[in-house]
Steps between C-alpha positions, in 0.01 A plus 500: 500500500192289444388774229781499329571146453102490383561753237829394309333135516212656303748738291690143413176308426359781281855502325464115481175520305565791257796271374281252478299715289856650286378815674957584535450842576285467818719239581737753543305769656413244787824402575560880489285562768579185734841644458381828639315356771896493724752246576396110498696462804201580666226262313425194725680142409202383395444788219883484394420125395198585302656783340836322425263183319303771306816692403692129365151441293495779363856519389396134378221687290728777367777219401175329303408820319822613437568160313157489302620851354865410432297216321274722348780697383700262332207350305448815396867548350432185361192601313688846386773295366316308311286748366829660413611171244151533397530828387846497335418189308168661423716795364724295292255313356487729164411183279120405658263715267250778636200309430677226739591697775111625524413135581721450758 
């Protein structure tokens, strides 16, 4: 049992830092394989805890990322929309001669 609580410890921890690192897909294939490594029923107490406060900070990290993108996103959108008015007004704008519209 010893062995096993050692080795989805080390499968958490090296989960742990590749999210530190944005490394999301070896986040995954570590939990993966602590998944594969049987039941948690029979981890000690003591390797429960640790995995239960590396789980809720990494769901805290997730949350975090998942927000700066939705942020990302939208500022995006914003900047598309914009360049959308831009380019409509830019298109309207018949009047402004050639030689003007090379100095811009």
């Amino acid at each position: 049992m010893g062995k096993v609580n050692c080795l989805v410890e080390q499968l958490t921890q090296h989960a742990i830092e590749a999210a530190r690192h944005g490394q999301w897909d070896q986040v995954i294939a570590l939990y993966h394989e602590r998944l594969s490594q049987g039941p948690q029923e029979s981890l000690s107490l003591d390797t429960i805890q640790v995995l239960m406060e590396s789980d809720q900070w990494l769901i805290a990290r997730v949350k975090e990322v998942q927000a700066a993108i939705s942020q990302h996103l939208n500022d995006i959108q914003e900047q598309r929309r914009k360049l959308g008015v831009l380019k409509r007004q830019w298109g309207e704008d018949q009047t402004t001669p050639v030689r003007h519209l090379l100095t811009i």
